[in-house]
MARBA-3410 file (N, C-alpha, C, O; in Angstrom, 1 decimal):
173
109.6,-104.0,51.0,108.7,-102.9,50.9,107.6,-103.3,50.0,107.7,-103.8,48.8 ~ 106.2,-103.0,50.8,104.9,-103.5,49.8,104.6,-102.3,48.3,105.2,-101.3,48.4 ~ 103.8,-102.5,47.4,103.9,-102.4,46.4,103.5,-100.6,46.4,103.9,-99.7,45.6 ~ 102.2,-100.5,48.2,101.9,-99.5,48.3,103.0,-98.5,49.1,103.2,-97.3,48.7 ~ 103.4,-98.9,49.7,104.8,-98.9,50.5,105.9,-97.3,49.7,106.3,-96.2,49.8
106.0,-99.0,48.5,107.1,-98.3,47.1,106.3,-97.1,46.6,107.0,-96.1,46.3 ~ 104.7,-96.8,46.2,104.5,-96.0,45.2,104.2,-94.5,46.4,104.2,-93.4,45.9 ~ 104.0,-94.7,47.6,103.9,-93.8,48.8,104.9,-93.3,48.5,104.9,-92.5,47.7 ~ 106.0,-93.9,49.3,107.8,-93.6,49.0,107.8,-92.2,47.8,108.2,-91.1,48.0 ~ 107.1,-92.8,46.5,107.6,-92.4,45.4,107.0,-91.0,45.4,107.5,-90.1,44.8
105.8,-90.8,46.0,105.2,-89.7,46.0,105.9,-88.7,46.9,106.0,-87.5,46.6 ~ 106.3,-89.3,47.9,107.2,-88.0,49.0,108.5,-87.8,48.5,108.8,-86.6,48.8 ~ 109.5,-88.3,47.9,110.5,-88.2,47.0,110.2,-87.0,45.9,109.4,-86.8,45.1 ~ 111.3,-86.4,46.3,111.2,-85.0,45.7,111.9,-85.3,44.0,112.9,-85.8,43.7 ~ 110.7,-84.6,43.0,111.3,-85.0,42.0,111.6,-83.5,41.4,111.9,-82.5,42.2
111.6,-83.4,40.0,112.3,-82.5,39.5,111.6,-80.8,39.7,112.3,-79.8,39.8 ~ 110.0,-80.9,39.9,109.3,-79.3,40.2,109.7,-79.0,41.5,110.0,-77.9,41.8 ~ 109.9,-80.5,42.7,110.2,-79.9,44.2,111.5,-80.3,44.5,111.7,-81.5,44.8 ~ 112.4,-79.6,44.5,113.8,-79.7,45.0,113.7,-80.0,46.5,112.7,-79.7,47.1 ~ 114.9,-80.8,47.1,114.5,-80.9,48.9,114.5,-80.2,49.5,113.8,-80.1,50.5
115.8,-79.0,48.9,116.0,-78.0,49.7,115.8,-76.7,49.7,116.6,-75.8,50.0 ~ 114.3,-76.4,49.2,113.4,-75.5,48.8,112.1,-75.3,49.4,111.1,-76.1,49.4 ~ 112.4,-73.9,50.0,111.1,-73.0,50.7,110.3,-72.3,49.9,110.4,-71.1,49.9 ~ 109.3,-73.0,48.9,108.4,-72.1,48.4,107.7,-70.9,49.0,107.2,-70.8,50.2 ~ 107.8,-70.3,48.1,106.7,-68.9,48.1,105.5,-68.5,47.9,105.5,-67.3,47.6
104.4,-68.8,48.0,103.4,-69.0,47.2,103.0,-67.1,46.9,103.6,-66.1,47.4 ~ 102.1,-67.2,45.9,102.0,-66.0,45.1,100.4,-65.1,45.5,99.6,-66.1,45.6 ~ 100.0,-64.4,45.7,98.9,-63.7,46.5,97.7,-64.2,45.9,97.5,-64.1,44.7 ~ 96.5,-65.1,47.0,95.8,-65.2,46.7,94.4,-64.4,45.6,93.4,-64.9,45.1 ~ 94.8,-63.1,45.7,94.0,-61.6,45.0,94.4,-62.1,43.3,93.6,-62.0,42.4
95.4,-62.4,43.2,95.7,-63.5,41.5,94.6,-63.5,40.9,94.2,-62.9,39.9 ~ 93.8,-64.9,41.8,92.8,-66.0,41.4,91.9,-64.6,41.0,91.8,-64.1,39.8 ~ 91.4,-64.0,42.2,90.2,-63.1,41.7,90.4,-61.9,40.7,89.5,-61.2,40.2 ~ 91.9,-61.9,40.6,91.8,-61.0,39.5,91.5,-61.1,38.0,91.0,-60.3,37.2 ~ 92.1,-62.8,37.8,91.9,-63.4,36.8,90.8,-63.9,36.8,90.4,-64.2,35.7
90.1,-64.1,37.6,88.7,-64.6,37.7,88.2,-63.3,37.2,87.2,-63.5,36.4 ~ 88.5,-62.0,37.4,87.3,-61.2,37.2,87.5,-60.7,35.7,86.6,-60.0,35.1 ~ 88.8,-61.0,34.9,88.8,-60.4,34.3,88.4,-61.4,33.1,87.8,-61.0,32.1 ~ 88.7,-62.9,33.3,87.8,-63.5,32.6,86.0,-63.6,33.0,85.2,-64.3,32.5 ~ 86.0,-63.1,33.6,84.2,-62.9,33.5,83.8,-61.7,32.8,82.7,-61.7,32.2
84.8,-60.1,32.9,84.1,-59.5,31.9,84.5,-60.2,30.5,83.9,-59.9,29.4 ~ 85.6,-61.0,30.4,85.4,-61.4,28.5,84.3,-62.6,28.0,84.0,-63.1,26.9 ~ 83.9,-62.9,29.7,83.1,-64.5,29.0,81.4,-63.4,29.5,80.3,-64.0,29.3 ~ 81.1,-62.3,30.0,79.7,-61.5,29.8,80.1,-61.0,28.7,79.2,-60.2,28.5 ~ 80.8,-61.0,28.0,80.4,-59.9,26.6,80.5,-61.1,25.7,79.8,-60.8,24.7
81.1,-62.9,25.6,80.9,-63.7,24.8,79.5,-63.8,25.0,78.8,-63.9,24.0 ~ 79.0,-63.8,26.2,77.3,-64.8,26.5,76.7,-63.5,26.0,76.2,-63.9,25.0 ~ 76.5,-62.1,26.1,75.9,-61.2,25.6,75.7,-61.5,23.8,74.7,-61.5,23.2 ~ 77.1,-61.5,23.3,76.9,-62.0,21.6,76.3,-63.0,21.5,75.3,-63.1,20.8 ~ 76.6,-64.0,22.2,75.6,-65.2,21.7,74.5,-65.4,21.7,73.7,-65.8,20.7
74.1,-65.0,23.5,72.5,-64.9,23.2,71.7,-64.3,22.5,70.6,-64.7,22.2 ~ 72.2,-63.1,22.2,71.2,-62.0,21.6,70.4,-62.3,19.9,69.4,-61.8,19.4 ~ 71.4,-63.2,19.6,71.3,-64.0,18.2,70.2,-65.0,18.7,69.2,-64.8,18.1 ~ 70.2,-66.1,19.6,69.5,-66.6,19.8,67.7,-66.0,20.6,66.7,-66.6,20.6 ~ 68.1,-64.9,21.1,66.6,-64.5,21.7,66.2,-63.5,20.3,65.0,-63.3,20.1
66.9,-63.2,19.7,66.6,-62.7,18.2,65.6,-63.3,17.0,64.7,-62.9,16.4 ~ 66.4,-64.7,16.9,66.1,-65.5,15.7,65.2,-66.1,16.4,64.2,-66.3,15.6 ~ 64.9,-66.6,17.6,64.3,-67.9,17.8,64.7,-69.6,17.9,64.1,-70.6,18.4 ~ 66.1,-69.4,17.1,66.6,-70.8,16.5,66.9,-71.2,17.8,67.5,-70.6,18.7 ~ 66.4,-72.5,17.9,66.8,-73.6,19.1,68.0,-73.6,19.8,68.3,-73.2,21.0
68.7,-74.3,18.4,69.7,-74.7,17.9,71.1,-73.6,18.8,72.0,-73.9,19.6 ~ 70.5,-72.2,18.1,71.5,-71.7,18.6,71.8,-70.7,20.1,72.4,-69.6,20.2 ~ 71.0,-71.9,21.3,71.4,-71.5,22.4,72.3,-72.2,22.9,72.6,-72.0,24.1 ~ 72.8,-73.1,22.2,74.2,-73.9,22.1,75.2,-73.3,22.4,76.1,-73.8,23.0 ~ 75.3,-72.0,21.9,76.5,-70.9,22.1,76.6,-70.4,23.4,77.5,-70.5,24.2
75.7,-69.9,23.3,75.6,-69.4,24.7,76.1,-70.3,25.6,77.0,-69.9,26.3 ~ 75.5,-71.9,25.7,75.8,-72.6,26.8,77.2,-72.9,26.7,77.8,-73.2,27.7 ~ 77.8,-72.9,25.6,79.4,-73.1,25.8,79.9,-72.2,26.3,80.8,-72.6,27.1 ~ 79.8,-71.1,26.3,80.0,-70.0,26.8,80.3,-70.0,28.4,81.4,-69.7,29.0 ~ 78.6,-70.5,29.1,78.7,-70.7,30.2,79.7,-71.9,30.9,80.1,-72.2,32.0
79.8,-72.4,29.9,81.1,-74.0,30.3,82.2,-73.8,30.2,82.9,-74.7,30.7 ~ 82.8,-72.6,29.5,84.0,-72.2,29.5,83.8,-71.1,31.0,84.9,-71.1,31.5 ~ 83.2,-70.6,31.5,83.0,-69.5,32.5,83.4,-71.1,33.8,84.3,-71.2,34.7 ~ 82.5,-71.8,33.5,82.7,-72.7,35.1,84.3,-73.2,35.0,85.1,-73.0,35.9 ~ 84.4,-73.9,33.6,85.7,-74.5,34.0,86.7,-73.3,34.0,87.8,-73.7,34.4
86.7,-72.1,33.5,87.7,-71.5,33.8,87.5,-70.9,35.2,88.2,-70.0,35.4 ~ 86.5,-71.2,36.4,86.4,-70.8,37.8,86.8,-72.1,38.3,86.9,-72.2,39.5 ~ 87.0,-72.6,37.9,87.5,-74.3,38.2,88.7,-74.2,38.3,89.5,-74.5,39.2 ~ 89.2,-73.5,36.9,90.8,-74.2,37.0,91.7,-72.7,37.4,92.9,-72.9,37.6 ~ 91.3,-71.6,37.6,92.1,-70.5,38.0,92.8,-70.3,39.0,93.9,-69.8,39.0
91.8,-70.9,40.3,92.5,-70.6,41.6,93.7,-71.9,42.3,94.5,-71.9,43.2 ~ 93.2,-72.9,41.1,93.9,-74.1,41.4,95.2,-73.7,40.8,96.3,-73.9,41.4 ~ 95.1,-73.1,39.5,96.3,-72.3,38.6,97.4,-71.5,39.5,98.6,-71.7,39.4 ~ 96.9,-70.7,40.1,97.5,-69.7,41.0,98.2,-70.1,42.5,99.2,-69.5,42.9 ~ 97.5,-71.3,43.1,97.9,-71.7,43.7,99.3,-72.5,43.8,100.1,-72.5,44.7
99.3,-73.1,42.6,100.8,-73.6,41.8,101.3,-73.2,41.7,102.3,-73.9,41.9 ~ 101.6,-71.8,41.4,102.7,-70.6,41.4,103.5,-70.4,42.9,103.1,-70.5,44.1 ~ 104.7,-70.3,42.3,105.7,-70.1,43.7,106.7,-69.8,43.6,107.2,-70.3,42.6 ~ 107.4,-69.1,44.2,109.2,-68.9,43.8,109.5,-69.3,45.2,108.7,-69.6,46.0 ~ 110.8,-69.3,45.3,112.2,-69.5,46.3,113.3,-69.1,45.6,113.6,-69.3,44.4
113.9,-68.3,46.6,115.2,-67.5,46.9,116.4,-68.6,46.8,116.4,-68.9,48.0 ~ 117.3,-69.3,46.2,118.3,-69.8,47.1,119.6,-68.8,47.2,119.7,-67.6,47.2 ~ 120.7,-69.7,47.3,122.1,-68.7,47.4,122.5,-68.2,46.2,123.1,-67.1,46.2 ~ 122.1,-69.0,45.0,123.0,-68.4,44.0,121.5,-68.9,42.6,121.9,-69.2,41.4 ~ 120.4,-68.9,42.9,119.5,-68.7,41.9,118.2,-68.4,42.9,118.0,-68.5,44.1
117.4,-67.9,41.2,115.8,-67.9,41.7,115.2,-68.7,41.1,115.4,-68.8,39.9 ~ 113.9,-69.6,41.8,113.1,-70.7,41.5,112.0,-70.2,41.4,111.4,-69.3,42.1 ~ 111.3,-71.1,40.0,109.7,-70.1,39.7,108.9,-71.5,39.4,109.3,-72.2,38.4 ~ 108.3,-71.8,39.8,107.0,-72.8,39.6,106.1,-72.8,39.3,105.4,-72.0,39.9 ~ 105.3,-73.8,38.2,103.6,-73.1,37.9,103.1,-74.5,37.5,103.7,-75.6,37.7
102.0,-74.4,36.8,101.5,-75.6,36.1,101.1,-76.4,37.7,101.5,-76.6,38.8 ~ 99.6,-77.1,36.4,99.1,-78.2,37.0,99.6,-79.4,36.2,100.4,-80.2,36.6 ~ 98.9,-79.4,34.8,99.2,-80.5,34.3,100.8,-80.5,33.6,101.6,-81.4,33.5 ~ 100.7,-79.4,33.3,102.3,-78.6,32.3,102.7,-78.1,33.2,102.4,-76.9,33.4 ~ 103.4,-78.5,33.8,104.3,-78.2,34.9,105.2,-77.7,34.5,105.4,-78.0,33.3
106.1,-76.6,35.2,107.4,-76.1,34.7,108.1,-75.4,36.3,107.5,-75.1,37.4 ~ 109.1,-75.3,36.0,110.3,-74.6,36.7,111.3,-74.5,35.8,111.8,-75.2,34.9 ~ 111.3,-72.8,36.6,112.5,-71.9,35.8,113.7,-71.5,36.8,113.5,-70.8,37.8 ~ 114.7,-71.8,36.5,116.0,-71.4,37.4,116.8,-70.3,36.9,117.5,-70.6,35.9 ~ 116.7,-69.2,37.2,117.3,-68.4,36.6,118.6,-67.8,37.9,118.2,-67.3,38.9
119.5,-67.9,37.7,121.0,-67.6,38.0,120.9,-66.1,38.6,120.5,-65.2,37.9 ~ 121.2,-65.8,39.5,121.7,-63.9,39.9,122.7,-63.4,38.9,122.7,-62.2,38.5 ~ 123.5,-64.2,38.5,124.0,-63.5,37.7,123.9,-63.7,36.9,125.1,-64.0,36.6 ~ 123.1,-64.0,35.5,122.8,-63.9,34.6,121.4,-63.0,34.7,120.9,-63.0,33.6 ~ 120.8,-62.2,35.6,120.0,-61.3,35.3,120.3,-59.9,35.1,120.6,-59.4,36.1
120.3,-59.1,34.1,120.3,-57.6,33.7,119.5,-56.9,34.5,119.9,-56.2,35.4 ~ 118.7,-57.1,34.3,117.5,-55.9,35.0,116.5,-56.5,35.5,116.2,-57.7,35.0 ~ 115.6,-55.9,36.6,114.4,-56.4,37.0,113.1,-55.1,36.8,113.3,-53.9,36.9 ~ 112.1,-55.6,36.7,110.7,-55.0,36.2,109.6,-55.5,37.4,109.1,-56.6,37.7 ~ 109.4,-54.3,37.8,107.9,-54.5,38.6,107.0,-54.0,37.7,107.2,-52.8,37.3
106.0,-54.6,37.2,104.8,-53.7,36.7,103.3,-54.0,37.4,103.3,-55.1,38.0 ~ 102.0,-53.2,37.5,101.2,-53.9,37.6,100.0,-52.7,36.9,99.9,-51.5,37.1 ~ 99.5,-53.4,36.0,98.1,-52.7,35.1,97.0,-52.1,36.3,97.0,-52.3,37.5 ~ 96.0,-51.3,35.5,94.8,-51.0,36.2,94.0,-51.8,37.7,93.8,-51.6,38.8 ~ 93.9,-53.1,36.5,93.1,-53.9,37.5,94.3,-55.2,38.6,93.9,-56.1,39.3
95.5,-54.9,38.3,96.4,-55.7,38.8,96.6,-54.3,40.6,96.7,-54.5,41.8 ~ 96.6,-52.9,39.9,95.9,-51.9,41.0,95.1,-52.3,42.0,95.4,-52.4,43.2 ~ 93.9,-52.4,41.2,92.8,-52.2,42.3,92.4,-53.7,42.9,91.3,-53.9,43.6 ~ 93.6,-55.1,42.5,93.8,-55.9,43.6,94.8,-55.9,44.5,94.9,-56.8,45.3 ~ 95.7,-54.8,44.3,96.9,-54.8,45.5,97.9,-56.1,44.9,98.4,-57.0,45.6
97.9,-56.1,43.8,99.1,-57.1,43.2,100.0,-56.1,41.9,99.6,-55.2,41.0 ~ 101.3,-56.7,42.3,102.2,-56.5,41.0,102.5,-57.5,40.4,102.0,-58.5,40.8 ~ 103.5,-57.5,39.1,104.3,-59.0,38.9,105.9,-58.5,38.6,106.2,-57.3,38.5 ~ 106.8,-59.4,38.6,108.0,-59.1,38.9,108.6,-60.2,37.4,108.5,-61.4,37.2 ~ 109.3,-59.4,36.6,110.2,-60.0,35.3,111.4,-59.9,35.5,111.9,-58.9,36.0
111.9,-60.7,35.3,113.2,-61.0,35.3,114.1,-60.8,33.8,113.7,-61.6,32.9 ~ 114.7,-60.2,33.5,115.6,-60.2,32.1,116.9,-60.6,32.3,117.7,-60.0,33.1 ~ 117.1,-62.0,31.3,118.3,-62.5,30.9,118.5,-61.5,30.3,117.9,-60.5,30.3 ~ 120.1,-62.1,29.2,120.5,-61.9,28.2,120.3,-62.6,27.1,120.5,-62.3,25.9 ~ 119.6,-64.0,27.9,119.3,-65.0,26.5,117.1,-64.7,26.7,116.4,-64.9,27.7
116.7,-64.4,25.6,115.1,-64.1,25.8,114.4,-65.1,25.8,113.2,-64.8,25.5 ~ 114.7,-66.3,26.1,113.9,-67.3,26.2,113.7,-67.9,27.5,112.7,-68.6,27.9 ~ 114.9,-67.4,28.4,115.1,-66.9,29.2,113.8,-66.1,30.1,113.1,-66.8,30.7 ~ 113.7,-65.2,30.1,113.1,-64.0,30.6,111.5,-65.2,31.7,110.8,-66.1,31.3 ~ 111.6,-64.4,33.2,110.8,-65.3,33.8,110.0,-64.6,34.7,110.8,-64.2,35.6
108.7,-64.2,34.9,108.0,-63.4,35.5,107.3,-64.2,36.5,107.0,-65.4,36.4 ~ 107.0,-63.2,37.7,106.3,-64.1,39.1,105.3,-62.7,38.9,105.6,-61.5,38.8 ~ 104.0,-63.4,38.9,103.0,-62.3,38.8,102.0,-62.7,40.0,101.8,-63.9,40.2 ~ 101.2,-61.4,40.8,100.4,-61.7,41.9,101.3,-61.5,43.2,100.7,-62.1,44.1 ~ 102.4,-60.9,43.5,102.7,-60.4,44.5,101.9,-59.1,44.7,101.4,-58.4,43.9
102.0,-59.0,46.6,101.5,-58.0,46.9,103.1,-57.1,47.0,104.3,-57.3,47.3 ~ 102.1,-55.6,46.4,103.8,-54.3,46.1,104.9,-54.8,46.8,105.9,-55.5,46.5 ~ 104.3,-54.4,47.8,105.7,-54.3,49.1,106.8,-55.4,49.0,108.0,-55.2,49.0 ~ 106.0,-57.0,48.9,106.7,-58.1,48.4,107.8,-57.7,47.0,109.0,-57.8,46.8 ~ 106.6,-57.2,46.3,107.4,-57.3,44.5,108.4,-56.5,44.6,109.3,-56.8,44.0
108.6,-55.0,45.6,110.1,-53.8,46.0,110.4,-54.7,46.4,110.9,-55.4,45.5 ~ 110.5,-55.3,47.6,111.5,-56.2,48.2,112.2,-57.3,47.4,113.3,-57.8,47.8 ~ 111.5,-57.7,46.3,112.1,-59.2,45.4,113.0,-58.3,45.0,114.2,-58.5,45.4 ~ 112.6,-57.1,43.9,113.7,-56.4,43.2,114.5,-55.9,43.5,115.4,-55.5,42.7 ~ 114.5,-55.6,44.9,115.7,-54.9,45.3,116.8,-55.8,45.4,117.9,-55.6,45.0
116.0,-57.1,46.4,117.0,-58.3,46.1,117.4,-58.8,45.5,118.6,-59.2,45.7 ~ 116.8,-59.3,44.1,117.5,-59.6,43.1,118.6,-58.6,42.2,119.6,-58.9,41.5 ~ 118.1,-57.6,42.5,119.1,-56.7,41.3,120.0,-56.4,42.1,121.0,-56.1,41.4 ~ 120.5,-56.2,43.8,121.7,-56.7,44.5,122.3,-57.5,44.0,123.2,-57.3,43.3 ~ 121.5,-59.2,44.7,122.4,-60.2,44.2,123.0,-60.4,42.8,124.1,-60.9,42.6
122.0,-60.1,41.7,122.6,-60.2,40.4,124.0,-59.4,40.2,124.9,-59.8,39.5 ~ 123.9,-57.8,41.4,125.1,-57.0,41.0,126.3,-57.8,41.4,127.3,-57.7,40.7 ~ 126.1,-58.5,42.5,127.0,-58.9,43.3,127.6,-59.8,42.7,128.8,-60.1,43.0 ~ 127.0,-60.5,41.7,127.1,-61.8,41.0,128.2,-61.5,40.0,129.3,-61.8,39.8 ~ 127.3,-60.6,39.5,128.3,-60.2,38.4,129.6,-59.4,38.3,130.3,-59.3,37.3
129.7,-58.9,39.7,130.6,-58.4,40.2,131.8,-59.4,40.6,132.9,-59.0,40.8 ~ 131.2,-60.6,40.8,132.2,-61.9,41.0,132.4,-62.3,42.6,133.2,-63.2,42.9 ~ 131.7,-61.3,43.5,131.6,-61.6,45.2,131.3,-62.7,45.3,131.1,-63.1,46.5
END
């Protein structure tokens, strides 16, 4: 096996975020824009304080602010939808799988029966994109694992299923 051969290999080899025998989920594209939108009204009311100081005073110097401003607005449209797209659960027999991160990758396995209760919530603006998010509660709180950006109907159907199988679980079936 050539050198490229081996490091190919190594890339389709499922490591520890992709299990083999896992049908990801992915999480509703409406996410990205929600968070997109909600970081643009906090980065127009940063660029509004900053500039106003600088069209005020005059100082050169301090339209510096502002422009960071605008550089945190690009890279956070940069890195959001890429963000959301990372997000994913899968169902298996006897847990649920949660995925995120680009660079900080993580998965969370949380057990059916180790969950107490499940939580749909979704805020104002999680409303008026047609998304919920779905929490999970252990008993241990470090524990505790949310899938945010399903559409409703998905987020009833997770919970109905999970708080089944957890009953079931714990019921010892």
């Amino acid at each position: 096996m050539t050198a490229h051969e081996h490091g190919a290999a190594a890339l389709d080899a499922p490591g520890p975020f992709d299990p083999s025998d896992v049908t990801w989920t992915p999480v509703s594209g409406r996410l990205a824009t929600a968070r997109l939108t909600s970081t643009g009204i906090v980065l127009v009311i940063a660029l509004v304080a900053t500039a106003t100081p600088a069209v005020l005073s005059g100082l050169p110097w301090l339209w510096s602010l502002p422009a960071v401003v605008v550089l945190c607005g690009v890279w956070a449209a940069l890195l959001i939808p890429r963000q959301v797209r990372a997000l994913a659960y899968a169902e298996r027999a006897d847990d649920l799988l949660i995925r995120r991160g680009i660079m900080l990758r993580s998965l969370v396995v949380v057990p059916y029966g180790r969950m107490q209760y499940v939580d749909v919530t979704a805020g104002p603006l999680a409303r008026r994109f047609q998304i919920a998010s779905v929490q999970l509660h252990t008993a241990a709180p470090g524990t505790n694992a949310t899938i945010d950006g399903l559409p409703p109907h998905e987020a009833a159907r997770l919970r109905d299923r999970l708080a089944s199988r957890g009953e079931a679980r714990l019921a010892g079936l």
